[in-house]
C-alpha positions as CSV (number, residue, x, y, z in Angstrom):
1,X,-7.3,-3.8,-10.2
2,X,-8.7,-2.4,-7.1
3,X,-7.8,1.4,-8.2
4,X,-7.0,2.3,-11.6
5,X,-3.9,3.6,-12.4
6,X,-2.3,3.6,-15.8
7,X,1.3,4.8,-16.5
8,X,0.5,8.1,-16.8
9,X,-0.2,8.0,-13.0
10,X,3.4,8.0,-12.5
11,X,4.6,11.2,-11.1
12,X,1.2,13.3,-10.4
13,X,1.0,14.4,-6.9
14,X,-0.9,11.9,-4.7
15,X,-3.4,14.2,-4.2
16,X,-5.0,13.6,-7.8
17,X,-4.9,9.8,-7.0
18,X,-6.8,9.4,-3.7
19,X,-10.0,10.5,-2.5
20,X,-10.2,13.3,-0.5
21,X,-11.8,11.6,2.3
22,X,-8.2,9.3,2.8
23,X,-5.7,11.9,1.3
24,X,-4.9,13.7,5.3
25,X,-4.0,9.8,6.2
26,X,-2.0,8.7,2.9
27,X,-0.1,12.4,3.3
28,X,0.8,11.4,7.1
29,X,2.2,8.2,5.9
30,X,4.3,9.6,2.9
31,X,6.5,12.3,5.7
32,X,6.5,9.5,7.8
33,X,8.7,7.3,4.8
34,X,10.0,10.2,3.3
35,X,12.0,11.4,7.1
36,X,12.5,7.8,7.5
37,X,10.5,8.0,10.6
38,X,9.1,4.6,9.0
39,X,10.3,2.5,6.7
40,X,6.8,1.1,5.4
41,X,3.3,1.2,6.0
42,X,0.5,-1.4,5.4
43,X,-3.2,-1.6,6.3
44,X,-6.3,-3.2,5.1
45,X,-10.0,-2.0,4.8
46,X,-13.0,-3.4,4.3
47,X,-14.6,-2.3,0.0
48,X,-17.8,-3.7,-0.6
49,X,-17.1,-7.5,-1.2
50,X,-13.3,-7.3,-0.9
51,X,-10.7,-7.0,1.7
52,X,-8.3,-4.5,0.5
53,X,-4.7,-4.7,2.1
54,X,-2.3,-2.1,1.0
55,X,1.5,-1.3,1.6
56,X,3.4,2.0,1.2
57,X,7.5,1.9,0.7
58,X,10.0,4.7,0.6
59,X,12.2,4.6,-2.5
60,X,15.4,6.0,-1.7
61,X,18.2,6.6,-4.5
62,X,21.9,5.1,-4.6
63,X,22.9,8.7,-2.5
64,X,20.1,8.0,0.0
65,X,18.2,10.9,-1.0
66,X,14.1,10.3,-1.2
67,X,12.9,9.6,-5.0
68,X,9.0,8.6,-4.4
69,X,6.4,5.7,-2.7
70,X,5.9,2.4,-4.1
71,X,2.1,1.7,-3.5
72,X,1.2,-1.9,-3.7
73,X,-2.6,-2.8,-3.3
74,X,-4.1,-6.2,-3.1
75,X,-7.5,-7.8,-2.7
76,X,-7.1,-10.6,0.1
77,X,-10.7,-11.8,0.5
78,X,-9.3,-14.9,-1.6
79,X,-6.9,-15.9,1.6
80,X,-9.8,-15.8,4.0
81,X,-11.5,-18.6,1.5
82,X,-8.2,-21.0,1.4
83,X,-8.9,-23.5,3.1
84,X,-7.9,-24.1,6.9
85,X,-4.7,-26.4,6.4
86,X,-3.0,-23.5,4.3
87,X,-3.9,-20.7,6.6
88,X,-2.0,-22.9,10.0
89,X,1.3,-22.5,10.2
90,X,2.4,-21.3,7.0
91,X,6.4,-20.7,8.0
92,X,7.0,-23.8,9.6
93,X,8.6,-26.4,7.8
């Protein structure tokens, strides 16, 4: 895992689970879910070695009414090393 987390991360506000120096960015993206101005968020940065790529998602109950963010990070230096048949055209059939 890029970023630790353990179950007990579940609930705590986002500010005790990003650095301070990315915290005015993540807090931009959660109004923007939360009033639905967006309905998800991704970007990628550059950590030592890696290529980090992450996504934020709205969760939204059965009443429509906001519940939390689903924060999925991934390492995707591995995809710049397939090799260059998989990388072309990847949705054609």
């Amino acid at each position: 895992m890029m970023f630790i987390r353990t179950p007990i991360s579940i609930g705590r506000n986002v500010a005790n689970c990003h650095p301070p120096k990315s915290l005015s960015k993540v807090m931009q993206i959660i109004r923007d879910l939360k009033t639905k101005q967006k309905e998800s968020e991704s970007m990628w940065f550059k950590k030592g070695n890696q290529f980090i790529h992450v996504t934020y998602k709205a969760l939204f109950d059965e009443r429509d009414e906001y519940i939390g963010i689903l924060e999925y990070v991934q390492d995707i230096q591995p995809f710049f090393e397939l090799p260059q048949k998989f990388k072309r055209d990847a949705t054609k059939q």
